[in-house]
C-alpha positions as CSV (number, residue, x, y, z in Angstrom):
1,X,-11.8,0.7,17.2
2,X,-11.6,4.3,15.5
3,X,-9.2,7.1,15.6
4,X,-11.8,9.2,16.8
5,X,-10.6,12.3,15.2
6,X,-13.5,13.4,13.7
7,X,-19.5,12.0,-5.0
8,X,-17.9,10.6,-7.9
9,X,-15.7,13.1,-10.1
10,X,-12.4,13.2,-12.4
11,X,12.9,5.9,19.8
12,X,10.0,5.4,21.6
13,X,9.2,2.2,24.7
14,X,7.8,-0.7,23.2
15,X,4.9,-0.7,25.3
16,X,4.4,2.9,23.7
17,X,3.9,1.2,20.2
18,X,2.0,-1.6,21.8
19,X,-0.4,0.7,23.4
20,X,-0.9,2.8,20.1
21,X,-1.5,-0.6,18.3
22,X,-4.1,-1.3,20.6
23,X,-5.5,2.2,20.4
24,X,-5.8,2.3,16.7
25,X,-8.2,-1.4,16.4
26,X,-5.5,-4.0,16.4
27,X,-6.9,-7.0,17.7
28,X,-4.2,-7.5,20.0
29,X,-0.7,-6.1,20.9
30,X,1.3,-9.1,20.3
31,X,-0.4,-9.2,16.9
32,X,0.6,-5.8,16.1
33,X,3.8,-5.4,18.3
34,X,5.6,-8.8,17.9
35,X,6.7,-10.8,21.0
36,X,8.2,-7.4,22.6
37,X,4.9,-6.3,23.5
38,X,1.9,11.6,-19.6
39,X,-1.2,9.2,-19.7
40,X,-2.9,6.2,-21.6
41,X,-6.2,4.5,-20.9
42,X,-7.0,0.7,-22.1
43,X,-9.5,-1.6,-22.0
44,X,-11.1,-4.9,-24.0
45,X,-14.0,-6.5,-24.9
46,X,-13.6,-10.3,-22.8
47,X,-14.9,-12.2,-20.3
48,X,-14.0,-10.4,-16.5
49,X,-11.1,-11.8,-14.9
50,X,-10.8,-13.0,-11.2
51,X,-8.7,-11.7,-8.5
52,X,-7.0,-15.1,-8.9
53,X,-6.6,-14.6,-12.8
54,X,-4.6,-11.5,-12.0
55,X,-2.9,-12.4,-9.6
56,X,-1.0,-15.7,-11.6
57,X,-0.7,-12.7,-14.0
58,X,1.3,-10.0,-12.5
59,X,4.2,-12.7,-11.7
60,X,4.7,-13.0,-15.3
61,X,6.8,-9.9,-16.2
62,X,6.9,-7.7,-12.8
63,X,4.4,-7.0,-9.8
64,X,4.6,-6.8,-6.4
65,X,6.1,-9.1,-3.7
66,X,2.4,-9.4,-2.5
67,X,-1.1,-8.8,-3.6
68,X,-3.2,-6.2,-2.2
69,X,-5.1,-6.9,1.2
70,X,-8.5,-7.8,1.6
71,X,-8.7,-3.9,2.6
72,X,-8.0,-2.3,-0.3
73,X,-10.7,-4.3,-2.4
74,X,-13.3,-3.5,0.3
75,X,-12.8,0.0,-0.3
76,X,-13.2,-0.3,-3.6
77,X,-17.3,-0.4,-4.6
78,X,-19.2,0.3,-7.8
79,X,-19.0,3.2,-9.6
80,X,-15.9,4.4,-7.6
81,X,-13.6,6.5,-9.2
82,X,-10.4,5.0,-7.2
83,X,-6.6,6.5,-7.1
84,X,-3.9,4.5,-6.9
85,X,-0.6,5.5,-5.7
86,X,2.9,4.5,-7.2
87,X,2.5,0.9,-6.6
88,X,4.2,0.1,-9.9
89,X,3.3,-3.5,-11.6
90,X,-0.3,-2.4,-11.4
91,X,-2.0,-5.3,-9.3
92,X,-4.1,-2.8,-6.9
93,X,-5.3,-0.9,-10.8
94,X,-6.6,-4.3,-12.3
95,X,-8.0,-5.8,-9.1
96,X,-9.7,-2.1,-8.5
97,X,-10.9,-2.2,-11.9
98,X,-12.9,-5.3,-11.9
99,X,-14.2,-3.9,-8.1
100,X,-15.3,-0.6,-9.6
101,X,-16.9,-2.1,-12.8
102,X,-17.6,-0.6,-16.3
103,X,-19.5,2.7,-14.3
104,X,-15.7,2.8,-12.6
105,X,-12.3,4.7,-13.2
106,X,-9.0,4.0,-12.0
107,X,-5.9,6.3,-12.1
108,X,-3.0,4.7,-11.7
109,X,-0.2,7.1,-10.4
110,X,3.8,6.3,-11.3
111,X,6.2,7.9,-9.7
112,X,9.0,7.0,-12.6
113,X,9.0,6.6,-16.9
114,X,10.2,3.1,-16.0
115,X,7.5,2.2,-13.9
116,X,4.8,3.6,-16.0
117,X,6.2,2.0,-18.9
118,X,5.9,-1.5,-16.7
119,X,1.9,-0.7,-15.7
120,X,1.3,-0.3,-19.5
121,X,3.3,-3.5,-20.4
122,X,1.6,-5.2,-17.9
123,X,-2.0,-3.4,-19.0
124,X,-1.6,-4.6,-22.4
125,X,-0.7,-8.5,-21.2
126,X,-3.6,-9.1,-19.0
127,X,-6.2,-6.8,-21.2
128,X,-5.1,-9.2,-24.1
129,X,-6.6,-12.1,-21.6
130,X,-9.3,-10.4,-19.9
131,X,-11.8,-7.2,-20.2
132,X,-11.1,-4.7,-18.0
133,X,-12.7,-1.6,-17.4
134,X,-11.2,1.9,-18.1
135,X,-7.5,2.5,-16.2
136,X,-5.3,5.8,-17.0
137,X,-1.7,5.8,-16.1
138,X,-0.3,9.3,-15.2
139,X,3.2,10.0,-14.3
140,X,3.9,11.7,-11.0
141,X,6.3,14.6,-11.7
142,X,6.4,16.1,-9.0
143,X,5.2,16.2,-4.5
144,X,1.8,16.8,-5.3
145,X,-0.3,14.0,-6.7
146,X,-1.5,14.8,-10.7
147,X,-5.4,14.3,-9.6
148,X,-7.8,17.5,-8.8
149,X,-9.0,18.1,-5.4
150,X,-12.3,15.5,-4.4
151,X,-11.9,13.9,-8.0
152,X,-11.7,10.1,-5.9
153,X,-13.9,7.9,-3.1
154,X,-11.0,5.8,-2.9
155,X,-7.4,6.1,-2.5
156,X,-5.5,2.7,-2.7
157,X,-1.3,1.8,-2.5
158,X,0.6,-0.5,-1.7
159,X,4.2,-0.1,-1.4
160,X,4.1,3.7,-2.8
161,X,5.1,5.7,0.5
162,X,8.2,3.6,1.3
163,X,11.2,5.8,1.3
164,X,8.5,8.9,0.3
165,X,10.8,12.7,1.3
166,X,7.9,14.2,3.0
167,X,5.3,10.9,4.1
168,X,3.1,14.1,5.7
169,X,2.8,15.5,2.7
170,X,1.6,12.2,0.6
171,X,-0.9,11.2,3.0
172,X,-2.2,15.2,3.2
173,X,-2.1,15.0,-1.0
174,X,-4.2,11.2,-0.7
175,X,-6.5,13.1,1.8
176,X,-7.3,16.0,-0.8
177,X,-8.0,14.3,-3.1
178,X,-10.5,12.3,-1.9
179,X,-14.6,13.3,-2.0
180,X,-16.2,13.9,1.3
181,X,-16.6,10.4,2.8
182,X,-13.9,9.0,0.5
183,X,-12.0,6.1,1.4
184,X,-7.9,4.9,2.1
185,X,-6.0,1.7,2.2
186,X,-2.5,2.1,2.2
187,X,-0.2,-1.0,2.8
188,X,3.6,-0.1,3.6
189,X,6.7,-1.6,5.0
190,X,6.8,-0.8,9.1
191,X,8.7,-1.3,11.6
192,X,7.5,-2.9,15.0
193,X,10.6,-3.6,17.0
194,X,13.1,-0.5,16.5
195,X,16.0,-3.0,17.9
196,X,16.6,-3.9,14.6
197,X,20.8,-5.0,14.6
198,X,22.6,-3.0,12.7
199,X,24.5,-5.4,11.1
200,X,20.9,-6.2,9.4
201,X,20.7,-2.8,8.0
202,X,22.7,-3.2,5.1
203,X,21.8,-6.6,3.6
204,X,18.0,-5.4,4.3
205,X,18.2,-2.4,2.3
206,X,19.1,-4.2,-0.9
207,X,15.8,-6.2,-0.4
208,X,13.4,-3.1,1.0
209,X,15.6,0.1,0.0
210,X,16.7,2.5,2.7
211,X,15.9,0.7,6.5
212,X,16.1,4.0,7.8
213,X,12.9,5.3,5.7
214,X,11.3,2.9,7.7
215,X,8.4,4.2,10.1
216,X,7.5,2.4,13.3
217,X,3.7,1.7,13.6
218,X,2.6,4.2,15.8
219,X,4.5,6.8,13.6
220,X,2.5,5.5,10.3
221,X,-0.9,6.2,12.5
222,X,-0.1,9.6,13.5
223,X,0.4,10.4,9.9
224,X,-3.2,9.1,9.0
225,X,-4.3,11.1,12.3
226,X,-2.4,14.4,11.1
227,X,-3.7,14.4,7.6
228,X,-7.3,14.3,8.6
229,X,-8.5,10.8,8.3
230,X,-10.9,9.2,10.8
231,X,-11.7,5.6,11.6
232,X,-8.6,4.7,11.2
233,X,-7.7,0.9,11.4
234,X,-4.4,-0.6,11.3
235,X,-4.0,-4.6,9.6
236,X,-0.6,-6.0,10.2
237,X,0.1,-8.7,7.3
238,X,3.2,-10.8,8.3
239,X,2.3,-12.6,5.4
240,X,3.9,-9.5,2.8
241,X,7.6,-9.9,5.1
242,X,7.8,-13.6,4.6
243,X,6.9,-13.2,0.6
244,X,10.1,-11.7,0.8
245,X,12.3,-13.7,1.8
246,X,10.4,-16.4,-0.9
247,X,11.3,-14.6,-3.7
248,X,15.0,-13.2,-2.6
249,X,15.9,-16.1,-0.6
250,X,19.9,-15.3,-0.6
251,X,19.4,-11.8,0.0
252,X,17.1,-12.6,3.1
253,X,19.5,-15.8,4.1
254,X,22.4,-12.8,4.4
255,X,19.6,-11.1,6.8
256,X,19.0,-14.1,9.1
257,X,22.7,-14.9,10.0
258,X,22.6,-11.1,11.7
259,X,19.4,-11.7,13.6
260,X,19.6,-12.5,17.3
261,X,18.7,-16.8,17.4
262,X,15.1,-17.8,16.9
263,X,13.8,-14.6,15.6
264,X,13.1,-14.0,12.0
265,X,12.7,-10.3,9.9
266,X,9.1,-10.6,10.9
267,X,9.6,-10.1,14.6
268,X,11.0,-6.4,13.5
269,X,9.0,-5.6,10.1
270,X,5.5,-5.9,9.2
271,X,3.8,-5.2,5.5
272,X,0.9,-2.9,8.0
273,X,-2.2,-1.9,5.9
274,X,-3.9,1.2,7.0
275,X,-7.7,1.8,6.7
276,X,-9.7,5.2,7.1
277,X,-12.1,7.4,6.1
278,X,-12.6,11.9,5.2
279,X,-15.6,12.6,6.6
280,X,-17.5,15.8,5.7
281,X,-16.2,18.9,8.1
């Protein structure tokens, strides 16, 4: 179900969030809801890689807790010249690559030195193994995203928003710079229960960052709404929570002893991946 809001170049109820869950083409409440109801290009001549390939790859020297969702690669089609924002091991850039082809681009956006010096580690490891089509790096120096205005049809992250100053702001700069009938995916961190203890607070922010950055899911929707996109579509991956406790399992075991019996972090967080489109005004 839609929001119903309606070129290639360079502390709210529960059953509020439920209902907005429902309202934004969840299939489902309890689905959504829970039980409460600066640049450098590279490139080589090999054989393509698979998603698969990549994936084994970006565990090597850094990457993301989880890959992107089936989502992001759907917005991704030939020819595209596709954005990616601040998702720092450079998964969503390789994967987007070999989705967009040799007639492609992708601009990888970092929001740090550090983390542009790990997407160009990590571009020159897997472009050693496999040929991937053109992908420039640019550093993020600032609010506004380093792209021109319509330059992209698709806008990818994953991760890049969490703990953002001014989320309105990002999603209105991911909007500009999109082509009429461009496309977004953005997956983040969201909350679904706001009845997270507060004894869970601490311990969780060394594994996420700041719990209070946090946006329930209706709140992450209205900022899709506000920013201008339409057919928006919300895709709740439980999956992305329980990656990490796999990888940090003290961190999360310190998590677990705070959490009322028999629930787990994914009754109150969900990895939510976000879907829409800027149609023509």
């Amino acid at each position: 179900m839609s929001s119903g809001n309606n070129g290639k170049t360079q502390e709210r109820s529960t059953d509020t969030v439920a209902g907005t869950c429902t309202q934004a083409g969840v299939s489902g409440a309890a689905e959504c809801c829970g039980e409460f109801t600066a640049c450098g290009s590279i490139g080589a001549e090999r054989a393509p890689a698979s998603e698969a390939d990549l994936r084994g790859l970006e565990l090597e020297p850094h990457g993301p807790l989880v890959g992107p969702g089936p989502g992001a690669t759907e917005q991704v089609r030939l020819g595209d010249v596709v954005v990616e924002v601040a998702s720092a091991g450079g998964l969503d850039c390789f994967v987007s690559a070999q989705q967009a082809g040799a007639t492609g681009r992708v601009i990888g956006l970092r929001t740090s030195a550090r983390h542009l010096a790990v997407a160009r580690e990590n571009a020159l490891l897997w472009s050693a193994r496999a040929a991937l089509p053109e992908i420039e790096f640019r550093l993020m120096d600032g609010p506004d995203l380093p792209v021109k205005s319509g330059e992209a049809n698709a806008v990818i992250s994953f991760g890049g928003l969490s703990g953002a100053a001014d989320p309105g702001h990002m999603w209105r700069e991911m909007y500009r710079v999109l082509a009429p009938a461009g496309r977004i995916s953005v997956s983040e961190l969201a909350l679904l229960n706001p009845s997270l203890p507060p004894d869970a607070h601490t311990p969780l922010s060394r594994v996420v960052g700041d719990v209070s950055s946090l946006r329930r899911v209706d709140e992450v929707y209205q900022l899709a709404m506000d920013a201008g996109f339409s057919d928006i579509r919300l895709n709740p991956r439980p999956e992305g929570v329980d990656a990490i406790g796999d990888r940090q399992p003290h961190a999360m075991g310190a998590v677990q002893v705070v959490l009322p019996d028999g629930r787990r972090l994914r009754d109150y967080i969900t990895l939510l991946e976000v879907q829409g489109v800027k149609w023509p005004t």
